[in-house]
C-alpha positions as CSV (number, residue, x, y, z in Angstrom):
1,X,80.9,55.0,111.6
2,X,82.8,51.6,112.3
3,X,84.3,49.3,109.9
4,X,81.7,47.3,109.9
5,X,79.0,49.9,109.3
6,X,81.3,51.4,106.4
7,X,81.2,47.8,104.7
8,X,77.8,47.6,104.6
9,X,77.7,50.8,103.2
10,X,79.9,50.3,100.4
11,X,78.0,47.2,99.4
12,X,74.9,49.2,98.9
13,X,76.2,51.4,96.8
14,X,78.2,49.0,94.7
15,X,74.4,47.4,94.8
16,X,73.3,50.7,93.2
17,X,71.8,52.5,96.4
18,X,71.1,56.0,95.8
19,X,70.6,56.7,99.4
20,X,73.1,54.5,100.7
21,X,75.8,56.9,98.3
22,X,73.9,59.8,99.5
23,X,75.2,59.1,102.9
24,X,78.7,58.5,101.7
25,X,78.3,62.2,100.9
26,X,77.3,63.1,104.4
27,X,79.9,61.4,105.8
28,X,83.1,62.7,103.5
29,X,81.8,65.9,102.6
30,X,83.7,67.9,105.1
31,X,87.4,66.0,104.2
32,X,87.0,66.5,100.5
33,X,85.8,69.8,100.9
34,X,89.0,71.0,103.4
35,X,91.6,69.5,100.9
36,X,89.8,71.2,98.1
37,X,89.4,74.1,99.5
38,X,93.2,74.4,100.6
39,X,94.4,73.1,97.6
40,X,92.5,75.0,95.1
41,X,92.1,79.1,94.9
42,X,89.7,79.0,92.1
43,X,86.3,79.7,93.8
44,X,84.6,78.5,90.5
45,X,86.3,75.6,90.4
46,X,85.8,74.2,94.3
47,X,82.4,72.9,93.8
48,X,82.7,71.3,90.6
49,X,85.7,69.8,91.4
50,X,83.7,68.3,94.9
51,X,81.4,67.1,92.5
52,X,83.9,65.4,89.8
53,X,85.5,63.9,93.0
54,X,81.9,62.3,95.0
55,X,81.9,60.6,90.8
56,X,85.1,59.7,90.6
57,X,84.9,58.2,94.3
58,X,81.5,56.3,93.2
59,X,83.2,55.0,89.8
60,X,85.8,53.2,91.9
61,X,84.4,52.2,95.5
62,X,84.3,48.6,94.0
63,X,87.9,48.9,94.2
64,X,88.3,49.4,97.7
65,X,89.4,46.7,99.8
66,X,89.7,47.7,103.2
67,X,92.8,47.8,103.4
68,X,93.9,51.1,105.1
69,X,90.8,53.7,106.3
70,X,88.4,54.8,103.6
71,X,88.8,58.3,104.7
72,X,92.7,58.0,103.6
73,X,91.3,56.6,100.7
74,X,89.0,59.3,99.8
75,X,91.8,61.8,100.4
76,X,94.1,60.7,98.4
77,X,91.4,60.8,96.1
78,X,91.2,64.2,96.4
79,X,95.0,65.0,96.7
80,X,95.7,63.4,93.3
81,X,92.3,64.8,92.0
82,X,93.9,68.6,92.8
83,X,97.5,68.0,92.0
84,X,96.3,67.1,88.5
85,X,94.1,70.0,88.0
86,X,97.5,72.2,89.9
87,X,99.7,70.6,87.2
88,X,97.4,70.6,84.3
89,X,96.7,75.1,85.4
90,X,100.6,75.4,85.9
91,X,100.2,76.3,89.6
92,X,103.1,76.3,91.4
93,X,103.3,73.3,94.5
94,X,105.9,74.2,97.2
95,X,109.1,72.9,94.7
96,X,109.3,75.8,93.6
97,X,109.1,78.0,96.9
98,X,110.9,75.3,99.0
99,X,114.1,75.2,96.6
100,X,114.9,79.5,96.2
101,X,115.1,79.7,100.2
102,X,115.2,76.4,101.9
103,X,118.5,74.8,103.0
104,X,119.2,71.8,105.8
105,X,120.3,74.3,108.1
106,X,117.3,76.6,107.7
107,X,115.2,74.2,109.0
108,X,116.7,73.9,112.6
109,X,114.9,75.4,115.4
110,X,111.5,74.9,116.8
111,X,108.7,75.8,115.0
112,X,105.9,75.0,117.8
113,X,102.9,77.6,117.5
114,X,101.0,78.6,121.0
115,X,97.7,77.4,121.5
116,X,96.9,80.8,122.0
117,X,97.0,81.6,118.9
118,X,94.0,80.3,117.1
119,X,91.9,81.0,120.6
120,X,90.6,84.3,119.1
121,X,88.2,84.8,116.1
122,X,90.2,87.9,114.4
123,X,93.8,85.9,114.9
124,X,92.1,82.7,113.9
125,X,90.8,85.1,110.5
126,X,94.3,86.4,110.3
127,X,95.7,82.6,110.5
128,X,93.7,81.1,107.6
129,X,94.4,84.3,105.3
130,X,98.4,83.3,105.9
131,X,97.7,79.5,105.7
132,X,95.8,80.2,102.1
133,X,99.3,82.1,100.8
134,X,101.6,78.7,101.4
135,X,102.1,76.7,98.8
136,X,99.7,74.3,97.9
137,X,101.6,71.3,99.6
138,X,101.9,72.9,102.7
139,X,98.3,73.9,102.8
140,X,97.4,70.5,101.9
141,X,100.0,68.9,104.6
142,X,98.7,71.7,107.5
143,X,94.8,70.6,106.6
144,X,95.3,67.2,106.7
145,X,97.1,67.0,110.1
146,X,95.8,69.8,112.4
147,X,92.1,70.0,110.5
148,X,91.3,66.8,109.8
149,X,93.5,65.3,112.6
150,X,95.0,62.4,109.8
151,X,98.4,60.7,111.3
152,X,101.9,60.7,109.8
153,X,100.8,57.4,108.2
154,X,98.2,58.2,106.9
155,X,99.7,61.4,105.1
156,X,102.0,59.9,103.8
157,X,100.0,57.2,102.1
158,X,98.0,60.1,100.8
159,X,100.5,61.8,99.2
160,X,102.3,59.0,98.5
161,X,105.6,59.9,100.8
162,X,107.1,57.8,103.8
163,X,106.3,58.8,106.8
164,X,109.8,61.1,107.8
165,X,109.4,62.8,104.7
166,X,105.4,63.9,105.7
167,X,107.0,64.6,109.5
168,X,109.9,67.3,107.6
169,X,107.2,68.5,105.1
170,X,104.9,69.3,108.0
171,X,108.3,70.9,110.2
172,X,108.6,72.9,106.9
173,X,105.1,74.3,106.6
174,X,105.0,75.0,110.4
175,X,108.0,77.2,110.0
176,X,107.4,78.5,106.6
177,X,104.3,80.4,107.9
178,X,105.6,81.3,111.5
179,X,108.0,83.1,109.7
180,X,105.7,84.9,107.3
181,X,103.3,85.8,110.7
182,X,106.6,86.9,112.4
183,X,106.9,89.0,109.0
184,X,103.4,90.3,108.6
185,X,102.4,90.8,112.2
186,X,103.5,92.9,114.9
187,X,103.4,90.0,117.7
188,X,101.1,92.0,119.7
189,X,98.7,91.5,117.2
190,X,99.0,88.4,116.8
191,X,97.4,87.6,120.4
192,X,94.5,90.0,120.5
């Protein structure tokens, strides 16, 4: 959907279009749902939080004003929609994590994962069970930049962080769960 298209949309359902919102559902569905889904364990809670979200989104389209991508809009939506919930359920975000083990000099190294290992189903299985054990930041971060392919820019207007601090964040959860795979898994297992 180009700009344009998404304009019109957003008129018609600031005009009260039913259908027209109905397709902003269609369209958004699949981001709200990744960051929820990341960013919140509670299998309960995912779909009403989806659902709080699409009215939240709907009570304040007529805010929108084009100025960055609506997608980064509606994720940062959802981002702030979760942290609340997180901080209002006492979950911990990666604070907490990042600060018992992390130093400057922790973080050197290279951190780059092989393309080889998400080819398989089983290693792609055993992938998303480590992803869903980082913290929720790093979850959130990983979705947002390998899933739903968002730039530095754009992460860090969603999360409201300049654009190094989403590029070390991101360096942080890349090597945060390559060493908790290096941990878990006997590296002949992780390339079945």
């Amino acid at each position: 959907m180009n700009e344009h298209q998404q304009k019109e949309l957003v008129d018609k359902i600031i005009s009260g279009s039913s259908r027209a919102f109905r397709t902003f559902i269609e369209e958004y569905k699949n981001l709200v749902a990744h960051i929820v889904f990341r960013m919140i364990d509670n299998i309960e809670d995912r779909e009403d939080m989806c659902q709080n979200i699409f009215i939240k989104i709907y009570q304040n389209l007529h805010t929108f004003k084009f100025e960055s991508k609506i997608s980064t809009w509606v994720a940062k939506i959802v981002y702030n929609s979760c942290i609340n919930y997180l901080e209002k359920k006492k979950v911990p975000l990666f604070e907490d994590i990042a600060a018992e083990n992390t130093t400057i000099d922790s973080l050197a190294g290279t951190v780059d994962m092989p393309d080889s290992l998400i080819e398989t189903g089983e290693t792609h299985h055993l992938l998303q069970t480590e992803i869903d054990k980082l913290p929720v930041k790093y979850r959130t971060i990983l979705t947002l930049y390998h899933l739903d392919e968002m730039s530095y820019l754009e992460i860090g207007e969603i999360m409201g962080w300049p654009e190094g601090t989403v590029k070390n964040y991101l360096f942080r959860a890349r090597k945060y769960l390559k060493e908790k795979l290096v941990a878990k898994y006997q590296v002949e297992d992780l390339y079945q």
